[in-house]
C-alpha positions as CSV (number, residue, x, y, z in Angstrom):
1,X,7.2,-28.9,6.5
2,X,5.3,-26.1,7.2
3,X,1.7,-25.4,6.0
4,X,0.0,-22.1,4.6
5,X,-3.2,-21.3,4.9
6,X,-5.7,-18.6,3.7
7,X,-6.2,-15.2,5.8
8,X,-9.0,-14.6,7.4
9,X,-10.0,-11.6,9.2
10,X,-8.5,-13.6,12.8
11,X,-5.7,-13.6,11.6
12,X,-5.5,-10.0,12.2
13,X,-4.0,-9.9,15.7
14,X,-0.6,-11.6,15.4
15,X,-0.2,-10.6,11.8
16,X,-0.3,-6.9,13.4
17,X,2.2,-7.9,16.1
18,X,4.6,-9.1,13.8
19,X,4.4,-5.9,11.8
20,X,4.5,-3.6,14.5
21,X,8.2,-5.4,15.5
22,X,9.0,-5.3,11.8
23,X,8.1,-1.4,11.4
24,X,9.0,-1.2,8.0
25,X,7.5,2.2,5.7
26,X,7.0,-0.7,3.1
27,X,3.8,-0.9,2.1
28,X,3.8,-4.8,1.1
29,X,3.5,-6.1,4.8
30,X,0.8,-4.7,6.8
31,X,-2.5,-7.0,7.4
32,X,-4.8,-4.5,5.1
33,X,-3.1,-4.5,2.1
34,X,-2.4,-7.9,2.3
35,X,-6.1,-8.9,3.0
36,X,-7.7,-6.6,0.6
37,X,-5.5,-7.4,-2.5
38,X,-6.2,-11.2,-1.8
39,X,-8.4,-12.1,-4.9
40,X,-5.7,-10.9,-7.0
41,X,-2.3,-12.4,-5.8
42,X,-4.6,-15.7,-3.6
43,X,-1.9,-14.9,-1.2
44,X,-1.5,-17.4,1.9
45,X,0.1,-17.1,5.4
46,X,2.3,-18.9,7.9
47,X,3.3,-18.2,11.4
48,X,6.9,-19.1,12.0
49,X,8.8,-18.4,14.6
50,X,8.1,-15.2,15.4
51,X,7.9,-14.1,11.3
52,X,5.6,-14.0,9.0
53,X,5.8,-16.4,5.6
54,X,3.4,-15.3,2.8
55,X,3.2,-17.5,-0.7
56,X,1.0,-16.1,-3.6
57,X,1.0,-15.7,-7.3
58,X,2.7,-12.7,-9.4
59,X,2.3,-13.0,-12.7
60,X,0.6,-16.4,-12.3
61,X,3.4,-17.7,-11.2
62,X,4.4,-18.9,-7.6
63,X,6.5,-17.1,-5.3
64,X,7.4,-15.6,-1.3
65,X,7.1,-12.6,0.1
66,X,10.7,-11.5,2.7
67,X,10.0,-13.1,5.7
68,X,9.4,-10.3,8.2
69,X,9.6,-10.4,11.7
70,X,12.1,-10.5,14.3
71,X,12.5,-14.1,14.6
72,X,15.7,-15.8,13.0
73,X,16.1,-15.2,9.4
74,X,17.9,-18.2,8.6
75,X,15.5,-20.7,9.9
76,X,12.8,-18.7,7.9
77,X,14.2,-19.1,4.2
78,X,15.4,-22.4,5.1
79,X,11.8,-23.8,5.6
80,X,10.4,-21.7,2.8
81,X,13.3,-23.4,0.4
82,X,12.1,-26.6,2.1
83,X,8.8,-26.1,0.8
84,X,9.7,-24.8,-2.6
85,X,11.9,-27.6,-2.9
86,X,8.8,-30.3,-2.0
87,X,6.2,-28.9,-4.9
88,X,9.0,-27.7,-7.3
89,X,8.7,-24.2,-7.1
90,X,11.9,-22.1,-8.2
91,X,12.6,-20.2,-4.9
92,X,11.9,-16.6,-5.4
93,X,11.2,-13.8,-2.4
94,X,9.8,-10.8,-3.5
95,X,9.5,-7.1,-1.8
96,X,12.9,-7.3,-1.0
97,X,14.5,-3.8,0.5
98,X,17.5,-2.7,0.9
99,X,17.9,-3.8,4.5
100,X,16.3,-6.7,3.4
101,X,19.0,-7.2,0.7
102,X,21.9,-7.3,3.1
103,X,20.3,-9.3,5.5
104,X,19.9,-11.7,3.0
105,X,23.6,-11.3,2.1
106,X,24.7,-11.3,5.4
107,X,23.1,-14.7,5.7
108,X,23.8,-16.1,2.4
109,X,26.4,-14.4,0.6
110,X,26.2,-15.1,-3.3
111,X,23.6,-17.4,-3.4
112,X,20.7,-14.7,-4.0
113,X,20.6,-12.4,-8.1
114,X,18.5,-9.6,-7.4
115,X,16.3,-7.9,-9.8
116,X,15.4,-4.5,-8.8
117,X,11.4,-4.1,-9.1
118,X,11.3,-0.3,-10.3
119,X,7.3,-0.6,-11.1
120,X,7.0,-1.6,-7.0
121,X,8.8,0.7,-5.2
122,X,6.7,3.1,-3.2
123,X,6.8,6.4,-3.0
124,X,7.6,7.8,0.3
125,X,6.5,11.7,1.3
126,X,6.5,14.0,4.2
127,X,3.5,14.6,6.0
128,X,4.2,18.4,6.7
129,X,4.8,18.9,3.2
130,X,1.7,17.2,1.9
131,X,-0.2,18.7,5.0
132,X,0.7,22.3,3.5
133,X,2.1,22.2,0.2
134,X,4.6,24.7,1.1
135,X,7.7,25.7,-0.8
136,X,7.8,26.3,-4.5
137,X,8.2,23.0,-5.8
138,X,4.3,22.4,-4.2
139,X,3.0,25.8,-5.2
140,X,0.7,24.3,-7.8
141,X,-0.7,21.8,-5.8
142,X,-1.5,24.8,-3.1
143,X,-2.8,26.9,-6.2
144,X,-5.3,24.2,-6.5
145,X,-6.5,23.4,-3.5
146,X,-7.2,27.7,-3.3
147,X,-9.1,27.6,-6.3
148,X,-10.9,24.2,-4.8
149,X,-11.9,26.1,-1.7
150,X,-13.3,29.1,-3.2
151,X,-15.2,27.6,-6.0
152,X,-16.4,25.0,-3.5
153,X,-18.6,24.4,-0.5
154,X,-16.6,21.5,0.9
155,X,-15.9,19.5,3.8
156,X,-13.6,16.5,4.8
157,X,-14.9,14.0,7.0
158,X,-13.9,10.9,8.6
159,X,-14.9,8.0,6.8
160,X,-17.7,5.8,8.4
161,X,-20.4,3.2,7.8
162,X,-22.7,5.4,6.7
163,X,-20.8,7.0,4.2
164,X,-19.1,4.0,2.7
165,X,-22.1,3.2,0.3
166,X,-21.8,6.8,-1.2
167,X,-17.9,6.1,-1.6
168,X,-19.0,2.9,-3.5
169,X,-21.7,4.8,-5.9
170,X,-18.9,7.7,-6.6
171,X,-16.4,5.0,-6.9
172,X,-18.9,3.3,-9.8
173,X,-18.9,6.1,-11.4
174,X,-15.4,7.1,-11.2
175,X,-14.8,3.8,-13.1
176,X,-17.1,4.5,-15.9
177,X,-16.1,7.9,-16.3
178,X,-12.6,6.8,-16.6
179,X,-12.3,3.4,-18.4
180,X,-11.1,4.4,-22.2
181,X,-8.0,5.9,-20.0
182,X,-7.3,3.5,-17.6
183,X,-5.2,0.1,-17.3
184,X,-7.0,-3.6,-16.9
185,X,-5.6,-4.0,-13.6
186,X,-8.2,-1.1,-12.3
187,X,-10.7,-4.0,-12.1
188,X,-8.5,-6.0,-9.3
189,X,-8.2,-2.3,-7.5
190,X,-12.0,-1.7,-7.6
191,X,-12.3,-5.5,-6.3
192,X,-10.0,-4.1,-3.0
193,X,-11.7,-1.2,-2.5
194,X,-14.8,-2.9,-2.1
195,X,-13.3,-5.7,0.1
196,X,-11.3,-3.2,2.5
197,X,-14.6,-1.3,2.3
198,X,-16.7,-4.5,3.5
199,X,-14.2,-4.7,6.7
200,X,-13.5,-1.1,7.2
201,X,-13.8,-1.4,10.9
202,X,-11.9,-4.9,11.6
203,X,-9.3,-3.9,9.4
204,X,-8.4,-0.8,11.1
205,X,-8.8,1.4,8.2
206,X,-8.4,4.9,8.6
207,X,-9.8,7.4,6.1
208,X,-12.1,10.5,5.2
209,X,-14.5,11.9,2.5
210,X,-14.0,14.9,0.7
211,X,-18.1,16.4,-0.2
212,X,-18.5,19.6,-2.4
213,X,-22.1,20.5,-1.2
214,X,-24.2,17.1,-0.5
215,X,-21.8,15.4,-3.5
216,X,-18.9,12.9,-2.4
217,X,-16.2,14.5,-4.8
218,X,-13.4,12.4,-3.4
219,X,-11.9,9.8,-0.5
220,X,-8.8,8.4,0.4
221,X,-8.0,5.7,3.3
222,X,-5.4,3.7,4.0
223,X,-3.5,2.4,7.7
224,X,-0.3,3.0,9.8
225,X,2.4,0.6,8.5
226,X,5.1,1.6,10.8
227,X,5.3,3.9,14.0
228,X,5.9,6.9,11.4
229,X,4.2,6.2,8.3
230,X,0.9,6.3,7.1
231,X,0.3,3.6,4.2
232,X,-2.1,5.2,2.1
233,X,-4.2,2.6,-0.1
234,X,-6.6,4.0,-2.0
235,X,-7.5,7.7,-3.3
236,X,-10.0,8.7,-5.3
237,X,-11.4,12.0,-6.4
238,X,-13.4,13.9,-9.3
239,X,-11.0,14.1,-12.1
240,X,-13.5,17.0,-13.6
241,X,-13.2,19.0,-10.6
242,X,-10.6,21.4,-10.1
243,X,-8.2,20.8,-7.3
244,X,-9.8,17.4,-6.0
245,X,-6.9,15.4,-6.0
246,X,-4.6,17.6,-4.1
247,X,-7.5,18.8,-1.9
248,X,-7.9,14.7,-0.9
249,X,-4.3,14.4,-0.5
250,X,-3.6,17.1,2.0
251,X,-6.8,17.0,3.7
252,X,-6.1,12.6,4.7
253,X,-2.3,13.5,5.5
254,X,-3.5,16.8,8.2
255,X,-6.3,14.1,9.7
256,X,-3.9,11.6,9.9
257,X,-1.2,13.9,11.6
258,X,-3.7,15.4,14.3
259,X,-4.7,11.5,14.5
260,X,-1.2,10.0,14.8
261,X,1.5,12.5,16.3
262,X,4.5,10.5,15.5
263,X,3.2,10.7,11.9
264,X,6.6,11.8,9.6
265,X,6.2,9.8,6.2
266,X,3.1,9.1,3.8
267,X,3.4,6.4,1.6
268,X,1.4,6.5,-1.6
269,X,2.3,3.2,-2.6
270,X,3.6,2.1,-6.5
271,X,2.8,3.5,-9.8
272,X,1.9,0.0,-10.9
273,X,4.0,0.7,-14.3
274,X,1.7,3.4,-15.5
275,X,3.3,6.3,-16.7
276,X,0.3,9.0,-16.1
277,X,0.6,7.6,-12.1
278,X,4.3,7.8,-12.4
279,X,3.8,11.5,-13.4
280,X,0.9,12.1,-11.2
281,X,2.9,10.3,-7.6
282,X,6.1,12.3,-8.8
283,X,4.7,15.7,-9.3
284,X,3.7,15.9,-5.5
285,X,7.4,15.6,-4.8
286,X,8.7,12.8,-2.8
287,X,11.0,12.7,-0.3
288,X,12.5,9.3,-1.6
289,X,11.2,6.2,-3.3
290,X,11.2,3.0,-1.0
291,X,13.3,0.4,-4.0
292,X,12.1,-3.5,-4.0
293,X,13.7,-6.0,-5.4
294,X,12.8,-9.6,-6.3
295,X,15.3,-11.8,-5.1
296,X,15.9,-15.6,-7.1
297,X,17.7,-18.6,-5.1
298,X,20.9,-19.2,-7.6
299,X,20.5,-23.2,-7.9
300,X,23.7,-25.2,-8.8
């Protein structure tokens, strides 16, 4: 039977391989987000077979992640039913695509309901538009960003050690500013920031810091998930500041495109449920939203 254990920062290396050959714009799979949202979901890992096999706890309750990888799919879900099976865990694989769907069809017609998981589908962008908010449908977001840069001394900068303890006292106060508005599960995103924060270099993490004068205003990071996309995990700016948000947003996606010239997509990840993030994710106009679905073994 196989056996999971807990991620460590070693694990790195052939976690990354086995994205790289999976290359999905997802933004479930690759090593950062897995690592830094650990304390939440207690997430474990298992090599098999040229795939990846991830257990953890939504809801409280214990379930897989799809099995990516290029590996055979079959012998995959066959040893994760195995060990569902052996602690009597109903089988359940969650971040299902829609490739992932008919694969799973493909393999085992009928024997799979899926759920569609509207609250976890990410929302996928394209990097020129974000890079220049051209076109009417943007024009607002470029009307800030206008009003941003005249009212403001600013500049964007890469993120680096010696910034990240600013990020962390503007990110303090972000919190406190904001916490009669904002949803309990901020506390488990403030406990990722600081833990992709604490391995910002052996993680990979790619990012920058928006100042206005000598003030950190805003910074967003985040990783390349697929040879086109750019998985961005965290953004934060000055709600009181005119502008900040979009200013953050277009200023990571042009780094990120002089950075990474295959660079098409940006994915900002879920809306978590919230409808204020729904609003916020939707009004910079995606290009299409990347659907999950959670996928439940149908026993008898």
């Amino acid at each position: 039977m196989i056996e999971f254990k807990t991620l460590t920062l070693c694990d790195k290396q052939w976690v990354d391989q086995i994205v790289l050959r999976e290359n999905s714009p997802s933004a479930d799979y690759n090593f950062g987000n897995i690592y830094i949202w650990d304390k939440h979901y207690r997430q474990l890992i298992c090599s098999f077979q040229e795939r990846l096999l991830v257990k953890l706890r939504y809801e409280g309750k214990p379930t897989f992640v799809f099995p990516i990888g290029s590996g055979p799919l079959v012998p995959a879900i066959e040893a994760l039913r195995e060990f569902a099976a052996c602690k009597n865990y109903p089988f359940t694989l969650r971040g299902v695509t829609e490739k992932h769907r008919e694969m799973l069809e493909e393999a085992y017609p009928g024997r799979f309901d899926y759920a569609e998981d509207s609250v976890n589908a990410d929302y996928i962008y394209l990097a020129e538009k974000l890079a220049t908010y051209a076109g009417k449908a943007l024009h607002g977001k470029k009307n800030h960003c206008n009003r941003f840069e005249a009212e403001n001394d600013w500049r964007f900068v890469p993120i680096s050690r010696e910034l990240i303890p600013g990020c962390l006292d503007m990110l303090d106060l972000w919190t406190e500013e904001n916490a009669a508005r904002l949803d309990k599960s901020v506390h488990f995103e403030h406990d990722a920031i600081i833990r992709a924060f604490a391995a910002y270099e052996k993680l990979g993490l790619e990012g920058g810091v928006l100042y206005s004068g000598e003030r950190i205003v805003g910074f967003s990071l985040g990783e390349m998930t697929s040879a086109d996309t750019f998985d961005v995990h965290f953004e934060k700016a000055d709600v009181k500041l005119n502008g900040a948000y979009p200013m953050v947003c277009r200023e990571l996606t042009r780094m990120m495109r002089a950075r990474h010239p295959a660079l098409v997509y940006m994915n900002r990840e879920d809306d978590m449920g919230l409808d204020a993030l729904r609003q916020s994710k939707l009004s910079y106009k995606p290009e299409y939203l990347l659907k999950k679905y959670t996928a439940r073994w149908i026993y008898g």
